[in-house]
Every structure is written in C-alpha cells, then in structure tokens.
N, C-alpha and C positions, 0 to 999 in steps of 0.2 A: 519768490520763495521767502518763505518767514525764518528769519534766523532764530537761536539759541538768545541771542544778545536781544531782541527785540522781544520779549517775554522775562523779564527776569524772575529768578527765584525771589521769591518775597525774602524781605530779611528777618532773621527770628527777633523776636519779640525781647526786648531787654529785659524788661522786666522778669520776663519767664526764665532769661537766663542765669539771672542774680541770684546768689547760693543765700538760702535760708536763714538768719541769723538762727544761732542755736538759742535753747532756752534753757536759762537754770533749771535745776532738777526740780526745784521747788512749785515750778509753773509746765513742769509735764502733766500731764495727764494720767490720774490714777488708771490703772488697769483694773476693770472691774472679774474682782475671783469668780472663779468659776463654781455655779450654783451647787450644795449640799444636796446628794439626795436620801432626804432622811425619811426610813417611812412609815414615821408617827408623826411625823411636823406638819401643822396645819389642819389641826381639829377645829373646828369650827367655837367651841365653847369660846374660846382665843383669841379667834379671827377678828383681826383690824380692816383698814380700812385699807394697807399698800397687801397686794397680792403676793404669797410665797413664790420665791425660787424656786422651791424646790419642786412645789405643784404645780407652776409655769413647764418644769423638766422632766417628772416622770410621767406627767400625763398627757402629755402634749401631743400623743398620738390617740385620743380618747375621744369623739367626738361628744359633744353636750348641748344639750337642749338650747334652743335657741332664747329661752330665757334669760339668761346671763352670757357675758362675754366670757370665754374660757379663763381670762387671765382676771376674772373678779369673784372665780370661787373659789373655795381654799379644797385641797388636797383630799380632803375626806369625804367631799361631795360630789367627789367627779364622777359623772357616775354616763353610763353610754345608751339609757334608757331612762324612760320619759311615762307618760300615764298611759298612752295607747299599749306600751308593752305591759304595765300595771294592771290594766283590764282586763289582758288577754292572759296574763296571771293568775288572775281571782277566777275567772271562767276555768282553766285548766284545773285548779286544784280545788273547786270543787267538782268538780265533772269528774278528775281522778280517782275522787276519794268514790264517789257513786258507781263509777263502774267497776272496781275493786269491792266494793260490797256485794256489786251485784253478782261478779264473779266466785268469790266465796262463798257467798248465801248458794248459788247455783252447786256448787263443789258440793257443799255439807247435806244440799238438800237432797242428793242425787240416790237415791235407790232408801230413801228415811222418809218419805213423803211427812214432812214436820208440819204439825197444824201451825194456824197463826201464832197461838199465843210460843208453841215453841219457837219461831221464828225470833218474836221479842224477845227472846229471854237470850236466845245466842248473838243476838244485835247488841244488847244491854249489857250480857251480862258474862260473856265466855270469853276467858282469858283469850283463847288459841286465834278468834273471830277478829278480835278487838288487835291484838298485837301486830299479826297477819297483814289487816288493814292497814293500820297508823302506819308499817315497816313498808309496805308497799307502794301506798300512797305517796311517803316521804322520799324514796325513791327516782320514781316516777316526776315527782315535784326537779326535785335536784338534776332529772336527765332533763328535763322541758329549760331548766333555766339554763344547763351545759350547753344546750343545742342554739336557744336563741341568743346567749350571751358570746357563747366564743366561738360555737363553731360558725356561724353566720356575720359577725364579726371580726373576727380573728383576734381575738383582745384575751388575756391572761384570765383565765376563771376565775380563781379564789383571790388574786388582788383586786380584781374588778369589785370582786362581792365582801372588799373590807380586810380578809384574812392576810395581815402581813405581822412582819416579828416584831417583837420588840426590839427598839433600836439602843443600843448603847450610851446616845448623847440623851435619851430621856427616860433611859431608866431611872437614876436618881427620883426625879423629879415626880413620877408617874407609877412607883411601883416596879415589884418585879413579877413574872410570871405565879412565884406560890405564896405571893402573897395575897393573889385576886382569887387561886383555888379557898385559901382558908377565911379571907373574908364571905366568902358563898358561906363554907360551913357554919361562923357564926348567923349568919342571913338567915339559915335554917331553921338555926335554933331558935333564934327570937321568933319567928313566923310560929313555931311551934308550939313556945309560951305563950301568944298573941293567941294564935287561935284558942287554944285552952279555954277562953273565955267566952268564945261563940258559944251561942246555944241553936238548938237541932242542928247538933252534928253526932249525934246516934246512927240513923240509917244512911248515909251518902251512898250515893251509887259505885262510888269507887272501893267503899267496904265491901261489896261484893264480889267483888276482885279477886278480896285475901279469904277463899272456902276454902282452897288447897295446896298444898307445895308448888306444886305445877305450876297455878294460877299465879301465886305470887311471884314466885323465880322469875316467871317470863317477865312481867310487869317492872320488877323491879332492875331487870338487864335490859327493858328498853329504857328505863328512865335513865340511867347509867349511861348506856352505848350510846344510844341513838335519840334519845330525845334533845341531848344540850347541842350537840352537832347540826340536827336538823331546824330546830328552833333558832338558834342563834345566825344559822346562815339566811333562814327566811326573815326571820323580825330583825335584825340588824344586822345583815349582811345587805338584803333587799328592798325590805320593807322602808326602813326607816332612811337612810338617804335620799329615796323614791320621796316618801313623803315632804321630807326637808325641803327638796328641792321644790316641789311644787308649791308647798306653801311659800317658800320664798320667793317663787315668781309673783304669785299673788301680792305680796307685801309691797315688792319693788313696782308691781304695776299700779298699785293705789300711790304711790310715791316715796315709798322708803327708801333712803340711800341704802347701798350693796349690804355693806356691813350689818346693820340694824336689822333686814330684811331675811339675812340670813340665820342670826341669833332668833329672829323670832319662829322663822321656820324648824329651825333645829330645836327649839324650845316646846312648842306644841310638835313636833315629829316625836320627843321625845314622850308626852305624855299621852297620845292616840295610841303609839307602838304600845304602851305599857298598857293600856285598857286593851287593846284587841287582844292581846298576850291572855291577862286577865279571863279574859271572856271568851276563847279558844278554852279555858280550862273547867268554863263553869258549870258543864254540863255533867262532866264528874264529881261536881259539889255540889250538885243538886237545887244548883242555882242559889244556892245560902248566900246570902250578900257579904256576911262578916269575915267570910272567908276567900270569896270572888276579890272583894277590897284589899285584903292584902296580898293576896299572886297579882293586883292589877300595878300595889307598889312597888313588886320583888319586880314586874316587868318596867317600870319604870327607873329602879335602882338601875339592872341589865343595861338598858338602853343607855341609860348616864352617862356609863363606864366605857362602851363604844365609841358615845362622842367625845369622852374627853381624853382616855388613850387616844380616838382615831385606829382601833386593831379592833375585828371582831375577836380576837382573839383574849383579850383581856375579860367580856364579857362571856365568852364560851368558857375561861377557869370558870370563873364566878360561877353559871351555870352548872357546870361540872360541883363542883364544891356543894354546893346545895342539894342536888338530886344525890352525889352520893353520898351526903349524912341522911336524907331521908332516909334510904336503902340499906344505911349500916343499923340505925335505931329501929328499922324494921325489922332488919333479924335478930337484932339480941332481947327485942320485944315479942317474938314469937319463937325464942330458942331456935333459931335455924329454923326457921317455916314447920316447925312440928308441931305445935302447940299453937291455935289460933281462941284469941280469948272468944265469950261467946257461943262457942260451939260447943 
C-alpha cells in the first residue's frame, strides 16, 4: 500500500509566494477613461490617422463592409450596407416611381379615355399627377429602406441613415441648429440673384406649375414638407456615406493609407452627391445648364454640411431654409397665388 508520505505534496513555489513590492503611484498604471459618446465626433473631413472612441463605442454593434477594419473608420461612415444593397436601391426607386405613375395615369385615365397627347400634358404638367407621384414614391422609398435597414437588421433607422442631434461639446464649434436654417435662406437668395442672369429661363417646365392657386399651394407644401426630409435622408443620409465608403475602398485597394483613402472618398462622395442632386432637378429646368450648375452647388454646399457636422440634420436645416424662402418669395410674388404674372 502507497502511503500519504510516499507522494508528497509539492511545496509551493517561493517565489509565487513573495508579496509584490508595491509601486509608487507615479509608476501605476494610468486607468484609461472610459470612451465619450459623442454624436457628432468623428466626421470624416477631420479624420486622422488613430481611430475614435467614440466610433469604436457607438457603433460597435454595426457590421461594415469588409473593406475596412471597423476600428479604421470614423463614426460617420459606419454605415451596415455596401453596393449590392446600393443597386438593389437604384432598381427599387425607380421601379417605384414607374409603378406609381402607372398606377395614377391608370386612376385619372379611368372612365376619361384621355388621348395621347392629353396623357403628356397630365405627365408634364398637372400639379395633383406630379405631387401624388413625387409623395408616393418618396414614401414607398423611405418604407424599402425601413424594411432592409432595420427591420432585417435590427439596427436604429434614423441613426443608421445619419439623423442625430446636435451634441453640446460641438456646438460652439460647428454652429447651432438656426443657424444652418438661415444660412439655407441666404443660399436661396444668392441662387436667385445668380440665376437672374441665365438666359432661357422664360418657358421652364416648372413655370407651368404656377397656372393656378391649387397648382402652386400643393408645389410649394411639397417643397416645404416633404421634399428637404426626403431628399436629405436619400442624398445624405444614404447616398453619400454609401458612396464614401466605396470609393474609399477603392483608394485603400490601389494603396492609400486609411486616412488619405477616406478624405478622398468623402471628397468625390461629396461632389457625385451634389451633381446627382443637381440632375434629379434638371428636368424641371428644362435642362438649362446655368441653372442645373448651380442646384448641382446648393447640392454640393448640403452634402459639405453633413460631412463636416457628421448630422443629416444640419443639412436638412439648410435644406429647409432654402426651399422655404423660395415658397415665401413665391407668394408675396404672386400676392398669395392670386395674381400669376403672365397670365
């Protein structure tokens, strides 16, 4: 039989058991503070080379294209879709806008049997066609992206697509909310003494808008309500991070360090956004260039404002500010839509 004695316990390790010299405080170890979460920090215009905190913290549950490491992009590009959802975006809205016309065109046509050219002229040219459409379409747009972004995801909507407040440590720095509505206002105005000096802007298609109270009212309560909300959540809410980030993959795959790669994606994101902007609106200016040119800089200004707040909300004032000085100078120019010059 094997004893107890013939196995002994190993004996403990002296070393292991020798108590720790302590260390002056001066040779502790900082405790590293626990990360800000601020959520305007880390606009990309900004963006270095060491990765935010704060974007390391609030977004940390966001998956991101496999083009970048999560913790080498800054906070305002985190975004949880990539070009295959991009594609299947541009197919949606317009597919949307087409079945909504045709749906309407179908409505109006029903017991009117409207020849051709009436058809073109309710296409072209009828407030109630034209409004209908744009409000449904934009709709429809906004449910397609609720559905793939967060209910299929499970990820916050309107932060995912940019929409957060102004944060208090960069207000100073960055503006306040009215002061981004009354810079839009002046924006207005200069676009309006700018244009002044185009020539063939007599006929545009969008002067035939303003024949009647009606026509106008509605026109100028979607530009109001619904156009800076919808516009601002697709072009810089969607569009343009979408974009950023692609080109910035591109840059970093020809060999750009992070940093560099992303300034220059957020640089051309910002000037593509402003041209498509631009040219989404040309078709009511009758494709006049003089005038296409400067909505293509009011969308270039917009987009600026997004990247360098980091808030779509800074460029929806803006937005807002603009469309409602057009709307107020339209009705003290037609005394309350009663009086349309012209006619």
């Amino acid at each position: 039989m094997t004893s107890f004695d013939d196995n002994p316990l190993p004996s403990p390790n002296p070393e292991a058991s020798r108590p720790e010299p302590s260390r002056p405080e001066s040779e502790t170890p900082a405790q590293t503070p626990p990360p800000q979460n601020d959520s305007l920090a880390g606009d990309p215009i900004s963006y270095g080379a060491q990765a935010l905190p704060s974007a390391a913290t609030s977004y940390a549950a966001v998956p991101s294209p496999a083009a970048f490491p999560s913790s080498t992009v800054p906070e305002d590009l985190r975004i949880s879709w990539s070009w295959p959802h991009l594609l299947l975006s541009i197919v949606f809205f317009f597919g949307s806008q087409l079945a909504v016309g045709i749906v309407l065109l179908t409505y109006y046509s029903i017991d009117r049997h409207l020849s051709q050219n009436q058809i073109k002229k309710l296409v072209e040219s009828d407030p109630k066609f034209l409004v209908g459409t744009t409000v449904l379409s934009a709709a429809l747009m906004i449910l397609f992206l609720y559905m793939t972004l967060a209910v299929l995801r499970d990820l916050p909507f309107w932060t995912s697509l940019g929409w957060r407040k102004f944060s208090a440590a960069t207000a100073g720095a960055k503006g306040r909310p009215w002061m981004y509505f009354l810079s839009g206002c002046g924006l207005s105005i200069f676009v309006a003494l700018a244009s002044s000096g185009v020539k063939d802007t007599d006929h545009l298609p969008i002067q035939e808008l303003f024949k009647n109270r009606t026509g106008a009212m509605l026109l100028m309560a979607m530009a109001v309500l619904v156009a800076p909300f919808f516009e601002e959540t697709l072009f810089r809410g969607y569009l343009y991070p979408t974009l950023a980030r692609l080109i910035s993959s591109v840059a970093r795959f020809v060999g750009m360090d992070s940093p560099s790669a992303v300034r220059a994606g957020v640089g051309l994101s910002v000037l593509v956004t402003g041209v498509l902007f631009g040219l989404l609106h040309a078709p009511q200016l009758g494709w006049t260039w003089g005038l296409v040119s400067l909505l293509i800089t009011v969308g270039v200004i917009f987009t600026l404002v997004r990247a360098w707040t980091g808030t779509v909300l800074a460029s929806f004032l803006l937005h807002l500010g603009y469309n409602s000085t057009i709307a107020l100078t339209s009705i003290l120019a037609t005394r309350g839509f009663t009086h349309f010059p012209g006619k």
